[in-house]
N, C-alpha and C positions, 0 to 999 in steps of 0.2 A: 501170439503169446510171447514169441522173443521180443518184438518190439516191446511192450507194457513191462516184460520185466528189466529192460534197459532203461526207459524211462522210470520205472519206480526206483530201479538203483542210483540213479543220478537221481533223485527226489530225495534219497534217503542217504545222498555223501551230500547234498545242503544243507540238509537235517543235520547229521552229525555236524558240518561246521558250525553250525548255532550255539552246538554244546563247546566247541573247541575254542574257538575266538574268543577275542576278550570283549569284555561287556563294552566297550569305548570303541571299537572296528566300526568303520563305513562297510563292512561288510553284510552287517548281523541283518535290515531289513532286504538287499539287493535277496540272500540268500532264502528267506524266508518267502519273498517273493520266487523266486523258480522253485521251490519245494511247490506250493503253490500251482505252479504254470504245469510243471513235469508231473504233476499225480492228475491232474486232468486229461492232458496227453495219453498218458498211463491206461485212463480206464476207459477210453473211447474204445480200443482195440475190444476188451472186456465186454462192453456195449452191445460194438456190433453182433461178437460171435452169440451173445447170449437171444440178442433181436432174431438174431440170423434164423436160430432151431427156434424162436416161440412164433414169427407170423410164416405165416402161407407165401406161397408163390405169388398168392393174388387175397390180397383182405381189405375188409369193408374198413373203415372211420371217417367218420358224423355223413355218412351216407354214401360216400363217397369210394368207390374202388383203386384199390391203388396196386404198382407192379412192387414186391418187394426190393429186385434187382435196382429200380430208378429209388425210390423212396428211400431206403437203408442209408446212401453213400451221403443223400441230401439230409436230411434227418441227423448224422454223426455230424458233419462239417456246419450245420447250422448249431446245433446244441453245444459242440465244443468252442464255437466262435464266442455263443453269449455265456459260456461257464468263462472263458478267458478274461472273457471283457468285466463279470459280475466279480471277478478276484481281483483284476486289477481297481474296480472302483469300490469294491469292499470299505464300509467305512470300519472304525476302529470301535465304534460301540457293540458291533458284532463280528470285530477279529480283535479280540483284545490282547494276540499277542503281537503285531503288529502295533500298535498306539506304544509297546516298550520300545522300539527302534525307531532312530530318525530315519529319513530318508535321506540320501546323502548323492554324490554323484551317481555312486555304481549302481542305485535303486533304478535311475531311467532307462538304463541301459536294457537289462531285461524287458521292461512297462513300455519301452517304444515297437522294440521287437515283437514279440507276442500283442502285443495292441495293431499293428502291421497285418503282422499273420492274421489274426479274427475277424478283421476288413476281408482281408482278402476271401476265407473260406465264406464269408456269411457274400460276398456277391458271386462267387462262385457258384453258392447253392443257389441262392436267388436267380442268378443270370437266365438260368430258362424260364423261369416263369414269367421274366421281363422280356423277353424275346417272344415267348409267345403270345405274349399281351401286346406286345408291338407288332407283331405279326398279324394278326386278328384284325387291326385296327381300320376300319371299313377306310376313312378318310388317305391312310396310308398306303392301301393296296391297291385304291384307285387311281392312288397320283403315282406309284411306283411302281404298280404288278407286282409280279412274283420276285421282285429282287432283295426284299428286304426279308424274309427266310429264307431264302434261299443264302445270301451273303454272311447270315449268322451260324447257320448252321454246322460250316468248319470247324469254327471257335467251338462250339458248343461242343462236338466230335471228338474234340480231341483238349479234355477239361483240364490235363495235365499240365499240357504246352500252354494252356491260355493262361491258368493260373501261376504257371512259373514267368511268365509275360508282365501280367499283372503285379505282380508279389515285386517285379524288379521297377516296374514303373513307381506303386507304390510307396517302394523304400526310400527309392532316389528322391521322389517328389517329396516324402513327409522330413527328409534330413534336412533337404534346402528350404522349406518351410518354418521348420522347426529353429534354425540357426537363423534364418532372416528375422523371425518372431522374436528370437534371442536381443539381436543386436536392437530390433526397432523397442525393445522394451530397457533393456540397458540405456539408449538415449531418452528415453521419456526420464528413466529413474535418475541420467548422471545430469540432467538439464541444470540443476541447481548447484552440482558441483564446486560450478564459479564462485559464485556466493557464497556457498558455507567452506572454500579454501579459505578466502580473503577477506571475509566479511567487513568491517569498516579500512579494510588496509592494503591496498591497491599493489606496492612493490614491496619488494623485501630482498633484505641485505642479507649473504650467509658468510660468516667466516667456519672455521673450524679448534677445535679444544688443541691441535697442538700451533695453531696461529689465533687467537682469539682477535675479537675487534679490541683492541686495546684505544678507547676511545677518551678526549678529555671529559670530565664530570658536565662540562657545560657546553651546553648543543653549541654556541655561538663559535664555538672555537675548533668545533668540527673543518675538513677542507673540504667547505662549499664549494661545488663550480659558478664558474663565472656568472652572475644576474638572478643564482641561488640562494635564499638561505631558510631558516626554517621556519620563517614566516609563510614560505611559501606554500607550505605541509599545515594541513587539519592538525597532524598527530603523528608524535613521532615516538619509537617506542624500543629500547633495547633490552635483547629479552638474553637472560644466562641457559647455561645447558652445561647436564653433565649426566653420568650414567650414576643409578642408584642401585643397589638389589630390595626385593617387594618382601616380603612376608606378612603374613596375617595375622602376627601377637608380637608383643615383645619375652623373651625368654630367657630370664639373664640368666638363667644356669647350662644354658646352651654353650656348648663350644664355638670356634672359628670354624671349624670344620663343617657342623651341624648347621651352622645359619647358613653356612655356602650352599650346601645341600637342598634347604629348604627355600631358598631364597630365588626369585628369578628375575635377573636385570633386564630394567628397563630405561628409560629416557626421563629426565626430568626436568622441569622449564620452570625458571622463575619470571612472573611478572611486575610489572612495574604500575605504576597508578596511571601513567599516562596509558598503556592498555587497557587496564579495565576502564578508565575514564573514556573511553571511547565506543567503547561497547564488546573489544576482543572479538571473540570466533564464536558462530551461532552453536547456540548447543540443540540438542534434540529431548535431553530432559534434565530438570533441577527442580531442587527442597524448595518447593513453594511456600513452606514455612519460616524458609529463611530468605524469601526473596521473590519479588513479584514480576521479577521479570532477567530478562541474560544478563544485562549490566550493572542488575543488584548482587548476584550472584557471582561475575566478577571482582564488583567492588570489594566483596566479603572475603575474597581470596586474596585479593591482594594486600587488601590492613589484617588478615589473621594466618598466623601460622600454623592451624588445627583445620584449618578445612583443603581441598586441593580439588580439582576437576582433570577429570582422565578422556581420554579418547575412547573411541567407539572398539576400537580395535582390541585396547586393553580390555574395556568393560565386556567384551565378547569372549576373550581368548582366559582370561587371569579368572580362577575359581576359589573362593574364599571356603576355607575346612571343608575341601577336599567336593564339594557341589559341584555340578556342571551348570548352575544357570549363571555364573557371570558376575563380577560387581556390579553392586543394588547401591540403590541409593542410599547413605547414611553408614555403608560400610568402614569399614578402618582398617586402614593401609598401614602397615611399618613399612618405614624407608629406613633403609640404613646406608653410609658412606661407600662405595665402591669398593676404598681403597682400606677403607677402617671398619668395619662394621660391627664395632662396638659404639660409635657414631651414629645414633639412630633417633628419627622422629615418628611419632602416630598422628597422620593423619585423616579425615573423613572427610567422604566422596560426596558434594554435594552437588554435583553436576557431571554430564555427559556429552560430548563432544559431537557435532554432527558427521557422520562418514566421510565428508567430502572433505573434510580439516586434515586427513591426513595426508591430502596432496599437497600442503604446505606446512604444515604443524603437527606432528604427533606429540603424544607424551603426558606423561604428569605434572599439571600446570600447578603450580605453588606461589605464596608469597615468593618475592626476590632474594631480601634479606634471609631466610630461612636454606634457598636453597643454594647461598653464596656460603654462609656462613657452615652449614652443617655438611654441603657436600659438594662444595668448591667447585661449584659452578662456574664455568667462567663466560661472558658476552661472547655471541657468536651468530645473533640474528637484531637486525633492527627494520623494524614494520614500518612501514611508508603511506602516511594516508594522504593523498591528493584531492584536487575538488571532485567533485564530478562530472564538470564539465571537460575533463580533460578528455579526448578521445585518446583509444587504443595507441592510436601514432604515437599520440605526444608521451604516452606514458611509454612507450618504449624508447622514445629520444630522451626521456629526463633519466629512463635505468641506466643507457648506454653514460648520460654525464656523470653520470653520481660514479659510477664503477670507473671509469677516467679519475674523478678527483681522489677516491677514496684505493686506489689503486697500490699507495703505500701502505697500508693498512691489509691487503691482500681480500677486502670484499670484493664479492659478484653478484650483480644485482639482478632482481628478475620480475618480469610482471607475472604476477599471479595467476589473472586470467588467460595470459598467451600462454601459459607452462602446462596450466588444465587444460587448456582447449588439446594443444598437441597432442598431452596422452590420450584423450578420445580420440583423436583421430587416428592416431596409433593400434588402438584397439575395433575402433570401426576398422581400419584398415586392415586387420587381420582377422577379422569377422570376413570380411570381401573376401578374403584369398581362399579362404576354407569353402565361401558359398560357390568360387569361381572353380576349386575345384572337382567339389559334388555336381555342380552344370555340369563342366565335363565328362564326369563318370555319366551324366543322362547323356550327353551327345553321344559319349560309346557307345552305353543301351541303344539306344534310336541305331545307329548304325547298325550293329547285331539285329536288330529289327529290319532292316533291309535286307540284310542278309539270309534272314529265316523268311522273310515275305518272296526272296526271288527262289532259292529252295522248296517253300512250299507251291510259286509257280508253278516251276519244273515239276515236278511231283503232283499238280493237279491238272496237266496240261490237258488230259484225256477229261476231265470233267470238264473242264470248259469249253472243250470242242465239243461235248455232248448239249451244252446248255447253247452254244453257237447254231447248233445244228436245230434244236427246239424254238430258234427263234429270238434268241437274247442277241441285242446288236452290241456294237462296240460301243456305245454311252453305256448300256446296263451293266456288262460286265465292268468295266471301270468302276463303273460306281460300286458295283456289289463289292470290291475288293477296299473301296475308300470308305465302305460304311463298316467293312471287317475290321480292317484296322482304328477305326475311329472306335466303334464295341471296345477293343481290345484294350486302346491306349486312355482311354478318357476313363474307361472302370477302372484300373489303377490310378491315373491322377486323382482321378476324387476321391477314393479310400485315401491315397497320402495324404491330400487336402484335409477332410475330415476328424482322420485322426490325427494330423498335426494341429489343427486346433484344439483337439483336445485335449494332447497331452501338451501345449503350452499354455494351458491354460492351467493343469494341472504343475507345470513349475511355476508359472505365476503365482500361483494360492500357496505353493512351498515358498521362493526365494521373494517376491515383490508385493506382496498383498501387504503383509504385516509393517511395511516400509512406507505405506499411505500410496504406492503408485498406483495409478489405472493403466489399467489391461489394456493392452494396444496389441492389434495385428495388422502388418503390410499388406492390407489387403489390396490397394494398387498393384505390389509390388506379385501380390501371389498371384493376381489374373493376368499379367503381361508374360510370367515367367510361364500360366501353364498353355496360357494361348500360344508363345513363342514356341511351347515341348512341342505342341501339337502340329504347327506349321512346321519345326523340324522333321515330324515325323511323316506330315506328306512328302517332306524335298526327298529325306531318305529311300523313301519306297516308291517314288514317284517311276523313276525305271523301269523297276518288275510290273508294275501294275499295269501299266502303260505296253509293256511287251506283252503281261496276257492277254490286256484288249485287243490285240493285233492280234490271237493268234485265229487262223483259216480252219474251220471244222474238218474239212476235208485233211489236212493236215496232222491234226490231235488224230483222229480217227483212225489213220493208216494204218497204225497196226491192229488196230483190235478186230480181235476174230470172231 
């Protein structure tokens, strides 16, 4: 009863936080989800005592006799595993308060945990009945004898130790699963990155607004390096920048005060015709009505000063009258001057930026002339299109000369796709560190497993000299102790397995699905790491087990009276 009403009071302080927090919290589903976990918890206790006073010592169902003492503890831990699991996959047409909340980081957090735990108790319950089904097994008892119940039987003995065993194998196995699955789908999704950073424009110039590229009107008189000039370039392309603030109407009876309030700064880029004449940056969506394809939709931005295309970032983050779904297509932006914002233009969204544009380009892309003239813009990037056949080398030997000639000018030049590729590896690289961490926390484990396997030696030594003395040689007992620990460790690796596929599967369908990615799992990667747990876990225990084979019945025996 103490337990349930601890559990329901923590069910019912998540509950209250639903009502507390504000409608916009990453809190509001994570919470609603342990209201959830905690009232299930809650009425197991309730459960049993009510199970407890209505069956017998001993009662019948679907013909069958059963002991209440074994049944009850199997019975709770299996029905509370599949209420977990049926809450956590609850869809939203039959939890419709749930479909009001997103899911957000802090939702997994609880859904990997209690996803873990109902693994765990549902093989817990299960285990003896897989034991004695393998037990039974004519082919198996002939080729092993009495070793394979016998060797399970420990485990079984004592469900607490196996299950807290399990539960830490599980955890450790489904984190590093769950974060390998992370990164191997991160790299399917950042593949095209390259592409949608650079799309027809291979290097790029950057100056900055308090040194602008102060360049002449006419490319030829730019300072080419030596055996350089712009014949050598597809497309060259100098684009202005400067900070605007956004608002969603124009309001002329608004103060200076009031528009600052309302207003929220961002980035703004003019382009020029030789970018859109080239095709600019891929987008992910545009007004098919005003354009049949990216570089119609370019061209229109560039000859008009009433349209403008935003990045992904904006269109994600920035809320038109006060909505959370984001700029929509055909929306209308006020831009006003920085520094004046009673300087202001309305322009409409007809295009949207691909993700990957803002490893090189953010911003609100506009006519040039508009974003020079209204909000003093000044040059501060120039786009570098080369052939194709240029490799990676040469493109990085032509950025290093260009940054040599234009050195007076205070540009730095960069390939585009050597700038993306490093952040990936950047971020693969600290995907590693995290996954190399969790290993280690399993080589702890595994070690603590040696340590509890040479403990429970010690402490069975009298059993094994009884099973020595019945005739069990030193292959049998070995083995019965390598098939204990393999019971042990491989029922938690596969629960982690399992439900780490599932619940990356389930952030796949949140974060990567609606993104066009396919579902990838390391599955190379997830059979070497659990075959590799497993070979750690014989080296670990290889000692103890190897001492109880050795030990002399006569010996275990001495003292017992």
């Amino acid at each position: 009863i103490i337990v349930s009403l601890s559990l329901f009071s923590g069910s019912i302080f998540f509950g209250v936080l639903l009502l507390i927090l504000d409608s916009e919290s990453e809190m509001l589903h994570a919470s609603w989800m342990m209201v959830g976990y905690l009232t299930i918890l809650g009425v197991m206790p309730i459960i049993g005592f009510v199970l407890f006073y209505i069956l017998k010592p001993k009662f019948k169902l679907f013909n069958m006799t059963f002991s209440r003492a074994v049944f009850l503890p199997k019975f709770l831990m299996t029905f509370c595993a599949i209420s977990l699991f049926l809450w956590t996959s609850l869809p939203e047409s039959i939890d419709p308060i749930r479909g009001n909340y997103e899911e957000t980081r802090y939702s997994f957090i609880p859904l990997g945990i209690f996803s873990v735990a109902a693994g765990v108790l549902i093989l817990t319950s299960i285990a003896p009945v897989i034991a004695r089904i393998i037990g039974k097994s004519g082919r198996l008892v002939k080729r092993f004898g009495p070793v394979i119940p016998t060797a399970l039987a420990y485990p079984l003995s004592k469900p607490l130790r196996s299950s807290l065993v399990v539960g830490m194998f599980s955890l450790t196995i489904f984190s590093v699963i769950v974060l390998a699955g992370f990164s191997a789908q991160f790299e399917v999704y950042s593949n095209s990155f390259v592409e949608e950073a650079q799309g027809e424009f291979e290097l790029l110039g950057t100056g900055n607004l308090e040194r602008p590229l102060d360049l002449d009107s006419n490319v030829n008189n730019w300072p080419w390096p030596e055996n350089i000039s712009q014949d050598d370039f597809d497309a060259i392309s100098l684009l202005h920048f400067n900070y605007v603030k956004v608002s969603n109407q124009i309001n002329e009876q608004a103060t200076s005060k009031e528009l600052k309030q309302n207003a929220s700064r961002y980035i703004v880029r003019g382009i020029d015709e030789n970018f859109a004449e080239h095709g600019g940056l891929p987008l992910i969506a545009w007004d098919e009505s005003l354009g049949q394809n990216e570089k119609e939709i370019w061209q229109l931005v560039s000859e008009n000063e009433i349209f403008a295309i935003v990045d992904s970032a904006f269109a994600i983050s920035y809320n038109i009258d006060g909505e959370e779904n984001g700029v929509q297509l055909g929306d209308v932006l006020v831009l006003h001057n920085n520094n004046n914002l009673a300087v202001e233009k309305e322009v409409i969204v007809v295009g949207v930026l691909e993700e990957g544009s803002l490893l090189s380009l953010s911003g609100i892309f506009v006519q040039d002339d508009l974003a020079e003239q209204y909000f003093s813009a000044e040059p501060t990037r120039i786009m570098f299109s080369i052939p194709e056949s240029k490799s990676l080398e040469e493109r990085k030997q032509l950025s290093r000369q260009l940054e040599t000639s234009f050195v007076d000018h205070g540009m730095q030049v960069y390939v585009i796709e050597e700038e993306v590729l490093e952040i990936q590896s950047l971020i693969f690289a600290i995907f590693s560190i995290f996954k190399a961490f969790l290993a280690l926390g399993l080589i702890v484990g595994i070690a603590g497993l040696g340590v509890v396997t040479m403990r429970s030696v010690s402490e069975r030594q009298h059993q094994t000299g009884v099973l020595r003395a019945l005739g069990f040689d030193k292959g049998m007992i070995l083995f019965g102790y390598i098939l204990e620990l393999t019971w042990i460790s491989l029922l938690g690796m596969i629960n982690g397995v399992l439900v780490a596929i599932l619940f990356h599967y389930q952030l796949y369908q949140v974060l990567w699905s609606e993104q066009g990615s396919q579902f990838t799992m390391p599955w190379m990667e997830m059979t070497l790491f659990v075959i590799g747990s497993y070979l750690l876990v014989l080296l670990f225990t290889a000692l103890p087990i190897r001492k109880a084979s050795q030990i002399h019945p006569a010996e275990a025996l001495r003292d017992v009276v």
